[in-house]
N, C-alpha and C positions, 0 to 999 in steps of 0.2 A: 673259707679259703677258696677263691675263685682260681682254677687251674684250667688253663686253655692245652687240648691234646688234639697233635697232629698225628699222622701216620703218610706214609706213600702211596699215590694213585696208581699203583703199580697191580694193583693186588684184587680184582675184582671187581672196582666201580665202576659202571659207566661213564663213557666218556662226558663229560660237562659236571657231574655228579661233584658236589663240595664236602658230602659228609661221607665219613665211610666209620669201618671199629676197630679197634685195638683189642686184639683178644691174646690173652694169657693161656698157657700151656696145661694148667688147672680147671681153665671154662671161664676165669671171669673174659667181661668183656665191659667193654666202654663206647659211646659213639665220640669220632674224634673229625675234626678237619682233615680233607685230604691236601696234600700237595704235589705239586708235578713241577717239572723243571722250569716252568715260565711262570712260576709263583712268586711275588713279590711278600716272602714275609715278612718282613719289617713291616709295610704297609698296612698287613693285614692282621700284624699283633696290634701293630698303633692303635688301629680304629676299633678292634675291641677291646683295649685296655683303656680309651678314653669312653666306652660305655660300659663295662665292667670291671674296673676295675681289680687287672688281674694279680694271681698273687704269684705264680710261676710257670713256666713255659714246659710244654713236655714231647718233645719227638719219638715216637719209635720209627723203627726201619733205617734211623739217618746215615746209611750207607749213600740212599739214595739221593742225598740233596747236592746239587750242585758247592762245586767252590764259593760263587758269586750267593749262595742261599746260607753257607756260613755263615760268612761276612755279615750277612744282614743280621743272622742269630750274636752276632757278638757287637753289632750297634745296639741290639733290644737290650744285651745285658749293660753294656755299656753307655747308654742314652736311654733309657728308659726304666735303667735299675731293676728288672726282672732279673729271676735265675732264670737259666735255659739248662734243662736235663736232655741231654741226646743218648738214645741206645740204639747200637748198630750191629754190624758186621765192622768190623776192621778188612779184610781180604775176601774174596771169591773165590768160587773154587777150585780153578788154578793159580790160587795163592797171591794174585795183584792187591793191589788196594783198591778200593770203589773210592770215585774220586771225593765223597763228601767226606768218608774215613780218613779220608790224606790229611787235607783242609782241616778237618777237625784236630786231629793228631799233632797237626801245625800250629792252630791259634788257638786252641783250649786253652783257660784258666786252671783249668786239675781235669785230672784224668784217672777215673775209678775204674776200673776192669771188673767185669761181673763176669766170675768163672764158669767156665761148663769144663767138661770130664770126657773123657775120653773112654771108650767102652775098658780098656786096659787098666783106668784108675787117673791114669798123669791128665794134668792141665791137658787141654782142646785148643789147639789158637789155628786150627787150622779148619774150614768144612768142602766135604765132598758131597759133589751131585751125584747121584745114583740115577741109573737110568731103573724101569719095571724091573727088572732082572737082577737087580741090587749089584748091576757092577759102576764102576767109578765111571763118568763122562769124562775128557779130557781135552774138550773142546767143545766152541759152540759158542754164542751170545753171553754177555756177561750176566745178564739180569732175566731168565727165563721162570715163566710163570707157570709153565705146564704139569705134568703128571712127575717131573721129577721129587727125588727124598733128598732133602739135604742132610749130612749127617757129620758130628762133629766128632773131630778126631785130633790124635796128638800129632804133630810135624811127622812122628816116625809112622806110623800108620797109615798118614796120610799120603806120603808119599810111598808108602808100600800097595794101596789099594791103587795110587797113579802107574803101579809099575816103573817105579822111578830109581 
């Protein structure tokens, strides 16, 4: 089974750099394609599915992909009969949607939710930035890369660590 894996430029690569890894919360790790917002993937699944024939597509991070980089993920399934698996973020963490999680949310074919827990026990659908001091951020850049924790919490907690 030929599996082509992306992940977001977002996260340590040098700038120009095409490969980066996909690492699990366990230790595995994978090396994956990167992509950034001026990424034409359609293009760049075509050309190597017409040299290796691939057998499924696989995003992590796909909060981070543009609308217009959906669209393209859903001509691959659609014109090119691959599956496409996206795992994201749905929201940030003052609670928006990141625009690829919209888009997704929009044009998906199914929609599996992969749960996370709440330190209380209840479902997570919501995560907060921590600043070093482990209090809640509540403003700021949507997409930051620095020494923050992100940390996932149920609606009620989260909004209680907002002061909300």
């Amino acid at each position: 089974m030929q599996v082509m894996l992306w992940t977001s430029g977002h996260y340590g690569a040098e700038p120009g750099a095409t490969m980066g890894k996909i690492e699990s919360r366990i230790g595995l790790e994978a090396d994956a394609h990167l992509y950034r917002a001026d990424t034409n993937l359609f293009d760049a699944i075509e050309k190597e599915h017409s040299e290796k024939n691939l057998s499924v597509i696989f995003f992590d991070e796909a909060q981070f992909l543009t609308k217009d980089q959906v669209w393209q993920l859903a001509r691959v399934g659609d014109k090119l009969k691959l599956p496409v698996l996206c795992y994201g973020l749905r929201t940030d963490f003052q609670g928006e949607l990141f625009e690829g999680s919209a888009a997704l949310l929009a044009i998906a074919d199914e929609l599996r939710e992969a749960r996370t827990i709440c330190h209380c026990g209840k479902k997570a659908t919501m995560t907060a930035r921590m600043d070093e001091q482990g209090n809640a951020i509540k403003s700021g850049e949507q997409v930051s890369v620095g020494k923050e924790v992100y940390v996932s919490l149920c609606r009620s907690h989260w909004e209680e660590a907002l002061g909300r």
